[in-house]
N, C-alpha and C positions, 0 to 999 in steps of 0.2 A: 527462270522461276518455275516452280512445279505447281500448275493452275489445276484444279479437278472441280470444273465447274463449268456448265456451258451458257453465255451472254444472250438475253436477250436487248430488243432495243429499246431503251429507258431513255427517261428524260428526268429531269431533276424537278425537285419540288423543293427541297431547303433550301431556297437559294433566296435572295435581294436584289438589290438595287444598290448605286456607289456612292462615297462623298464628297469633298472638293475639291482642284488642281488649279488651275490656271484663275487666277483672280477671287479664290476663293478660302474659308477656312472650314475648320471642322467641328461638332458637338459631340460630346456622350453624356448617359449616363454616369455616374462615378462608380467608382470600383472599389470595393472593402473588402476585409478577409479577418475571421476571427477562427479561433483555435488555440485550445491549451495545448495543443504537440508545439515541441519549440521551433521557429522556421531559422536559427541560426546556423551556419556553415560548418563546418571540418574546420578546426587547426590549419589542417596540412591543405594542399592542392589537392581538388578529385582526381582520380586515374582514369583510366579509359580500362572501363569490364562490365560486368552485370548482365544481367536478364530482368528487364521492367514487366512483368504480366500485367497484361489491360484488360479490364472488363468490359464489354459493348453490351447493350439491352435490347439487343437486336442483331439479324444477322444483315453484314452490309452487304451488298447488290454485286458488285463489281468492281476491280481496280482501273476498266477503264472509264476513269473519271469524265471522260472529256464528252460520251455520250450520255451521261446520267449525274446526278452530282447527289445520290442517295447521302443521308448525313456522315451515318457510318464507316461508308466506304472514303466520307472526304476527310473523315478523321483520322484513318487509316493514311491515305495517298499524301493529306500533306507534310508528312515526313520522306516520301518518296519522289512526287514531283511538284516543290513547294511554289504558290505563286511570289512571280518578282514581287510584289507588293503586298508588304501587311499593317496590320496594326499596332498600335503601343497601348501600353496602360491608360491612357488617357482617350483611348479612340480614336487619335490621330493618323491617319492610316501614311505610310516612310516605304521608300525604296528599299525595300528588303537583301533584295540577289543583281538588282538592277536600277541606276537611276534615270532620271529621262527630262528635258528640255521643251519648251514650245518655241514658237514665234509668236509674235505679240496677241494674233486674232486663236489664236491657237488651232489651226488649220493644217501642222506641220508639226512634227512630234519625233524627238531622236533618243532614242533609246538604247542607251550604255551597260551591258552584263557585266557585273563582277566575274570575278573567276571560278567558274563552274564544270566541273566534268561528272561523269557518267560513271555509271559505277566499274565499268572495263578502265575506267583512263582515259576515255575516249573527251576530248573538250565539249562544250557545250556550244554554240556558235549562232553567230547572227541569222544565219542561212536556217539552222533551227526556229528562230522568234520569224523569222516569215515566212516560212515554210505555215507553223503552226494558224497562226491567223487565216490565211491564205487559205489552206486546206482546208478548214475550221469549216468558213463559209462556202467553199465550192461544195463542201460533200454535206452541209447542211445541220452540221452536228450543232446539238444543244445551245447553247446561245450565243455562238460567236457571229452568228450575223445581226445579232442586236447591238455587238461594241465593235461589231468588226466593218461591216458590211456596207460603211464608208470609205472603205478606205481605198485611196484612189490608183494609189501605187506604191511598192516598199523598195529602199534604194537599201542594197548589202556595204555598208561602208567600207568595213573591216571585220575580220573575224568577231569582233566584239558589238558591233555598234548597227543598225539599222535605224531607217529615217521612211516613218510613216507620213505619204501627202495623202490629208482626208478632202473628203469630197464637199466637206462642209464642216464649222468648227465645232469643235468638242473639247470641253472647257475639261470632263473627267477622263480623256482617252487611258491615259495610262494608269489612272486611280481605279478605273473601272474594272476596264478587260483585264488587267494582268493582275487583277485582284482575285479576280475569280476563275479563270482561265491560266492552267499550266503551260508548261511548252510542250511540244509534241516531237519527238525524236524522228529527224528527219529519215534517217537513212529507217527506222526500223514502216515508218508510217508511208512511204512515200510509194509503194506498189500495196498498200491497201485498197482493196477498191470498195470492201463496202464495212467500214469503220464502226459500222450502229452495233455486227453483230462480231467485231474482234475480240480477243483475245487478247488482253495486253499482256507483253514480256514482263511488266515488273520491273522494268530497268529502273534505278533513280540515278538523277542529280543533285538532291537533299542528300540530310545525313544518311538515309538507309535507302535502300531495297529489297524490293518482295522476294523472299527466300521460297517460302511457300503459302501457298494459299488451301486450304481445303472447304468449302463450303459447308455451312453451317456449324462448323468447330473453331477452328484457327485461324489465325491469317499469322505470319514469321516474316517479322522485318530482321536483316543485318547491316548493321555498319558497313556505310560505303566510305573506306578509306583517303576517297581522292576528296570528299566534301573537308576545305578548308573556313567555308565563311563560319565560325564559330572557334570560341575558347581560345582564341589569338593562335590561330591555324589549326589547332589541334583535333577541331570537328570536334563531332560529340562525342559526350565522354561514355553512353551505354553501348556495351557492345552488341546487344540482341534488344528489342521489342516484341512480345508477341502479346497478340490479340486473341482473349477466349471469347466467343459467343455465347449467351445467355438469354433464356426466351424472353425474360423479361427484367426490371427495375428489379422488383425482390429477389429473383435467385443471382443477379450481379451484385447485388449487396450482400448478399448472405454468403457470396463467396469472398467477399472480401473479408469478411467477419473470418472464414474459416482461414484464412491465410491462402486462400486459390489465388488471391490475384493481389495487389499491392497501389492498383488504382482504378477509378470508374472513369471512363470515357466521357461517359454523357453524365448532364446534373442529373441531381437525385430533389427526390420530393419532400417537404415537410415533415411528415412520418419519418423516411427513414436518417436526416438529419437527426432529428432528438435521438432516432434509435443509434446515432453513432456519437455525438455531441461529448457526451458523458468521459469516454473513452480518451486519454489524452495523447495516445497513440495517432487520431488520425487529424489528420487537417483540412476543416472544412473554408472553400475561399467561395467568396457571392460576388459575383458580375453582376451587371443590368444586362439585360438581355438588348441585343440588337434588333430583334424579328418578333411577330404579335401573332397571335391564332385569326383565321380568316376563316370567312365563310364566303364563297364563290358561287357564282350564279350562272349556271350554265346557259348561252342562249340558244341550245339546240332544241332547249323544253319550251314547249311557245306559252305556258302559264307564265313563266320566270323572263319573257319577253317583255311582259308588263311590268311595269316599273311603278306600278302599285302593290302589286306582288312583293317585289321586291324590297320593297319602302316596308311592308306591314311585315315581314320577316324580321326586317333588322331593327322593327320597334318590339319583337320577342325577346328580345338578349337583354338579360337579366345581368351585367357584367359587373355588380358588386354580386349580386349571388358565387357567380360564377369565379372572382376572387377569393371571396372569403369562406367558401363550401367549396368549389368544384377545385380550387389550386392552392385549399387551407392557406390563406395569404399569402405564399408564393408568388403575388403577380400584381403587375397596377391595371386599375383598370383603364382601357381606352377609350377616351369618349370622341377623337378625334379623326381625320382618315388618316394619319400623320402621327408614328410614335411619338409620344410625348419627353421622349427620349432626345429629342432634336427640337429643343424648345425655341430656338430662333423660326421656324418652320411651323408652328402649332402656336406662335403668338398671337396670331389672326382669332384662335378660337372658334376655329367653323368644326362643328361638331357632327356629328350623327346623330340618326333620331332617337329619343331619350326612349327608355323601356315603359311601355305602354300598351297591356297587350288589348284593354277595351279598345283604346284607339284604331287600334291595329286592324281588330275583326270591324270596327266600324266602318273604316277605310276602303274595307273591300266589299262592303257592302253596299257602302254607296255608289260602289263602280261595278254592280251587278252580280257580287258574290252571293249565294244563298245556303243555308243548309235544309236544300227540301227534302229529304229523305230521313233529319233525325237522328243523324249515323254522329254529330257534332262535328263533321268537317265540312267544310264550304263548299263548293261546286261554283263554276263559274256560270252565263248564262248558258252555254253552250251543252250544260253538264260534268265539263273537266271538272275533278276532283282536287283539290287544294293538297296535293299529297302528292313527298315530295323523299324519296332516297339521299341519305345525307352518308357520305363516304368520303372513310377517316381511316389513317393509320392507328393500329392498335400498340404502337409503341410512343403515341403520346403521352408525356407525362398528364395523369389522373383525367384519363381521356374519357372513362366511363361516366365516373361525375360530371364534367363538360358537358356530356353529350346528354344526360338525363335532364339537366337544367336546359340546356337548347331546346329537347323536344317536348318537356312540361310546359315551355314560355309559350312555345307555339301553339301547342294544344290548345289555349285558354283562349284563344285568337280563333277557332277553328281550322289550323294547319296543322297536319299530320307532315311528322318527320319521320320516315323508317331509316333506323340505323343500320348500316353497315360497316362494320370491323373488316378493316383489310390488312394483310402484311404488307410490308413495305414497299416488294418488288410489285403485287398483285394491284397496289395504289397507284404507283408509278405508270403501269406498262394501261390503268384502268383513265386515273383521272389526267395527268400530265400528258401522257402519250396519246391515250387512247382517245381521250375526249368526250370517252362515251357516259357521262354522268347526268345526276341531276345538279344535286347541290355537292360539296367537295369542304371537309372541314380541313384545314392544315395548320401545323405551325412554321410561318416562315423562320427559316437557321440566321437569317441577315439582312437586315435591311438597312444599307447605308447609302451615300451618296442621293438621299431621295429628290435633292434640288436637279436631278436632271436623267437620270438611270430608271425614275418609276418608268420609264418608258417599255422597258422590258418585261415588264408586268401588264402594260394595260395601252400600250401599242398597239397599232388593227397590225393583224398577221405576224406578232413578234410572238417569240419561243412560250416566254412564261403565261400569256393572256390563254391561257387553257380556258375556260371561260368563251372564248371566242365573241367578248364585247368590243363592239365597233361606234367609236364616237369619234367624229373627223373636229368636230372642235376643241373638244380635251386630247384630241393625237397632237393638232398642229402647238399649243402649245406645251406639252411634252418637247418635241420634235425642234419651238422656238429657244426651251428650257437649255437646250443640252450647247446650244450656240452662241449664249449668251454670257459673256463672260463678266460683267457685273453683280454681282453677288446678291445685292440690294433690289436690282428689276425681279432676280430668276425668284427674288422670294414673292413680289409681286404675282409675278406669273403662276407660281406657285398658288398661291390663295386664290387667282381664279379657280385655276385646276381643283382645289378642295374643295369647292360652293359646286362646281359641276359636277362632283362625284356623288356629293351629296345628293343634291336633286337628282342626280339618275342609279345611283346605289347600286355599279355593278358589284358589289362585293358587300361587306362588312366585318370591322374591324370587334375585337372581344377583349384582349389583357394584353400584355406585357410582360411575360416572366422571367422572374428572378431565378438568376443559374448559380446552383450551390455544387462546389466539386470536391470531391474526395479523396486524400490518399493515406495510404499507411506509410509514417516515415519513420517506421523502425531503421529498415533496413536501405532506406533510400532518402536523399534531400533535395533540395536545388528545387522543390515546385513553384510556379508560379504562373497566375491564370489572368488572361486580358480578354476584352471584350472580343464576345464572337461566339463561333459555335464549340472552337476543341478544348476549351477550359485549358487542363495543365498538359496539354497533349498540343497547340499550336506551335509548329514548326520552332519559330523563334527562340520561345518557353523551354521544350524540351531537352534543344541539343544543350541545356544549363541542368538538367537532370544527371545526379551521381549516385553511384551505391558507396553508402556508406563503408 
C-alpha cells in the first residue's frame, strides 16, 4: 500500500457495546427505505468492473483500525479487514466469515473460519484469530482486553478452527469481540513492538485492499481476487472503491449532486434529504440508528465528582428541543439509559431526569451553589466556578444546534458550557486517549449487545470509561451480566444497573438518530443498507454492489 500519512496513537470513540449468543436473542429498531430511483436488478447477471467513488464528511484517522476505531476509517477498513461477525437487516447479528460453538456454561468457545485468504493468496488461519486476541491484549491495544482479556488459553486445532478457554463465562464471546475486532495478520504484526504508532500495510482478507491511502484526499481500495465468500465464489463484483474526502456534510453532498462521487458514506441530515428527495435518480434508505449522543462526565474535574453536579446538568437537556430544532426530527428522543431501540431492555422504564432547568439550579443550591458575584453562573462553596469545557467532534451531524441547545439549557440553571469544536483525530488523541477533558459530547456509531458488553463502556479501568467513572457495585453486576446466561435474570440485573446509573449519572443519554443514506443509481445498483454505522458500504451490503 502506498501510506503518505504518519499514525498517531488513537483510540476509538464510535464504538458500542454487543448482543446476544449463548442462551440469548436479539432486538432492533426496524429498517425502511423509500425512493423514487427504481431498486430493481439488471436482466442479465452483474460482471465484475467499475469504480464506486465514496464520499466521507470527514477525513478518517488511519487504516490501522485495531489501535482507533475513528468512524470513517471503519468505513473504509471494513471492506478490507471485515469482522467474522455481522449484522442482518433485522439486527440480528450471524457468523459472517466464521462460525462458532460454546459448551453449555459458555466458558469455552470454538471457532470455525470460512475460507479466507489475503490479498497475496496467502490463507487466513487459525494461528491468525489467536495470535490476534493474544496480541490485542499483551500490547494493550484499544479494546481487546475488554472481550479478550479472559481468556484463559487458545488451543490451534487446525488451520481453520481455534477453541478459546475463558477464565469465566461469556454468554457474547463471539457476538462481541469478533464483532468489533478484525483479525490481525500474524506474520506481518508479530515483530511489531509498539502497534499504537504502526503503519498498517493495507493488506486485506475482505473483498478489497488498500491500494493507496493519501491523507486528507483519497483512500483506493482494489479488488482482492482471492476473496471467495460472496456472489457464489465470484467475490465482489466492483473492481475499485475509492474514497474522496470532504470537509464536511455539504460539500459531500454537493458533490454528489456534481457527479464527483456516486455515494455518501455517512447519513445525511434532514436538509439535505429534501434537497435530494425530489430527484428520482438518487436513493434515499433510513435505518434506526444503533448508538445515541452522550454527554460524559469526566472525574478528573472534582466539580463533576459531585453527583449533584451531575444530576443538575442532565436536568438541562432539552431533548424534544434537541429532536425537533437541533436533528429537525431526524432522531427519537432518549429518555432512558437504554436505547429505546432494545425495547425488551427499556421495559422497566427507569428513566433520566426529565428537563428542568429551575430544578436543576435549585438542586445546587441547596448543596451549597451560589452566584455571589452576579456574573449568572454558580460557584460552589469553595468558589469553583460552575463552568465547564464541553468537547465535540465537528463532523457531527447538526452538532452546532446540539450544542447551542445543551449550552442555553444550562445556562438558565447557572452552568456555563464552553464549546469546543475538535476534528476528529484532535477528539480522539484529546478525549478517548488523552483523558484530559471536562465534559465530552459524542455520538456513539453502535450500541448493541447492551445485556452484557456496557461493561466496556463503564467498567472501572476498561478501554471506553474515558470518563474514568469507578462504581464497584454497577462493575460487579456488569461483570455478574456477561456470565449469565439466562436472558430473563441478565434483564433483571439489567434494571438494577439502570436505577444505579440513574442516581449516580455518570453520563447522560440525548436522541437516537435516524440514518438516511444516499446513492446515485444511474450508473450503479445492488444498494442495500442495514442496521449500523456503514449504511450501503457494510462489508456484507457492498460485495452485492454492480455497475450498471
Amino acid at each position: 500500500m502506498k501510506y503518505k500519512r504518519v499514525l498517531s496513537a488513537l483510540l476509538a470513540v464510535a464504538m458500542g457495546v454487543s448482543m446476544a449468543a449463548c442462551g440469548g436473542s436479539s432486538e432492533s429498531g426496524s429498517t425502511s427505505a423509500s425512493s423514487a430511483a427504481s431498486t430493481s436488478q439488471e436482466a442479465s447477471a452483474p460482471g465484475v468492473g467499475g469504480t464506486l467513488t465514496v464520499g466521507l464528511n470527514a477525513n478518517p484517522v488511519s487504516s490501522n483500525i485495531w489501535v482507533q476505531n475513528d468512524l470513517n476509517s471503519s468505513v473504509i477498513m471494513n471492506l478490507v479487514c471485515p469482522n467474522l461477525v455481522t449484522m442482518d437487516e433485522t439486527g440480528n447479528k450471524y457468523g459472517y466469515l466464521a462460525e462458532a460453538t460454546s459448551n453449555e456454561d459458555c466458558t469455552q468457545w470454538t471457532v470455525t473460519l470460512k475460507d479466507l485468504y489475503w490479498n497475496d493468496g496467502t490463507p487466513v488461519t487459525a494461528e491468525d484469530v489467536a495470535f490476534s486476541t493474544t496480541y490485542g491484549v499483551e500490547h494493550q491495544i484499544g479494546f481487546f482486553d475488554s472481550y479478550y482479556g479472559h481468556v484463559a488459553s487458545t488451543e490451534v486445532v487446525d488451520d481453520k478452527t481455534v477453541v478459546f478457554n475463558l477464565e469465566s463465562a461469556d454468554v457474547n464471546f463471539f457476538n462481541g469481540g469478533f464483532y468489533w475486532i478484525p483479525i490481525m495478520r500474524k506474520s506481518e504484526f508479530e515483530s511489531v513492538t509498539d502497534p499504537l504508532n504502526y503503519i498498517y500495510s493495507g493488506a486485506g482478507y475482505g473483498p478489497y485492499y488498500v491500494d493507496e491511502w493519501v491523507d486528507g484526499q483519497y483512500v483506493s481500495l482494489k479488488r482482492n481476487p482471492y476473496f471467495t465468500q460472496a456472489n457464489d465464489g465470484q467475490g465482489a463484483y466492483l473492481d475499485n472503491i475509492l474514497f474522496r474526502v470532504y470537509t464536511d456534510e455539504n460539500a459531500m453532498v454537493l458533490a454528489l449532486e456534481n457527479g464527483e462521487i456516486d455515494v455518501c458514506a455517512n447519513y445525511i441530515s434532514a436538509n439535505s434529504q429534501t434537497q435530494l428527495a425530489a430527484n428520482e435518480k438518487y436513493l434515499l434508505t433510513t435505518v434506526d440508528g444503533l448508538g445515541y449522543g452522550q454527554l460524559s462526565y469526566s472525574q478528573t474535574n472534582a466539580l463533576l465528582q459531585d453527583v449533584n453536579m451531575r444530576q443538575a446538568i442532565s436536568m438541562c437537556i432539552d431533548r424534544e428541543a434537541l429532536v425537533a430544532v437541533g436533528m429537525n426530527g431526524e432522531a427519537t428522543a432518549m429518555y432512558t439509559p437504554i436505547s429505546p431501540v432494545y425495547q425488551d431492555f427499556v421495559a422497566s422504564n427507569i428513566q433520566q431526569p426529565a428537563f428542568d432547568t429551575a430544578a436543576a439550579k435549585s438542586l445546587l443550591e441547596s448543596n451549597g451553589y451560589a452566584d455571589t458575584d452576579g456574573d449568572g453562573i454558580l460557584e460552589s462553596a469553595d468558589g469553583a466556578k460552575a463552568s465547564f469545557t464541553v468537547s465535540y467532534k465537528t463532523s457531527i451531524q447538526n452538532v452546532d444546534n446540539v450544542m447551542e441547545i445543551l449550552r442555553t439549557g444550562a445556562a438558565q440553571a447557572g452552568i456555563e458550557l464552553k464549546l469546543e469544536p475538535l476534528d476528529a483525530s484532535t477528539y480522539s488523541a484529546k478525549v478517548t486517549n488523552g483523558q484530559t477533558f471536562d465534559i465530552s459530547y459524542s455520538i456513539w456509531g453502535t450500541i448493541d449487545d447492551v445485556d452484557t458488553t456496557l461493561y466496556t463502556c463503564y467498567g472501572i479501568g476498561q478501554t471506553l470509561n474515558f470518563m474514568q467513572y469507578n462504581n464497584e457495585e454497577m462493575d460487579n453486576l456488569l461483570i455478574a451480566m456477561k456470565s449469565e446466561p439466562d436472558r430473563a435474570k441478565r434483564i433483571e440485573m439489567l434494571d438494577q444497573w439502570q436505577q444505579l446509573w440513574v442516581d449516580n449519572m455518570p453520563s447522560a443519554m440525548t436522541y437516537v438518530p435516524k440514518q438516511t443514506y444516499v446513492a446515485n443509481t444511474e450508473k450503479f445498483a445492488g444498494f442495500s443498507a442495514v442496521l449500523g454505522n456503514c449504511g450501503y458500504l457494510n462489508c456484507a451490503q457492498a460485495i452485492g454492489i454492480y455497475a450498471k
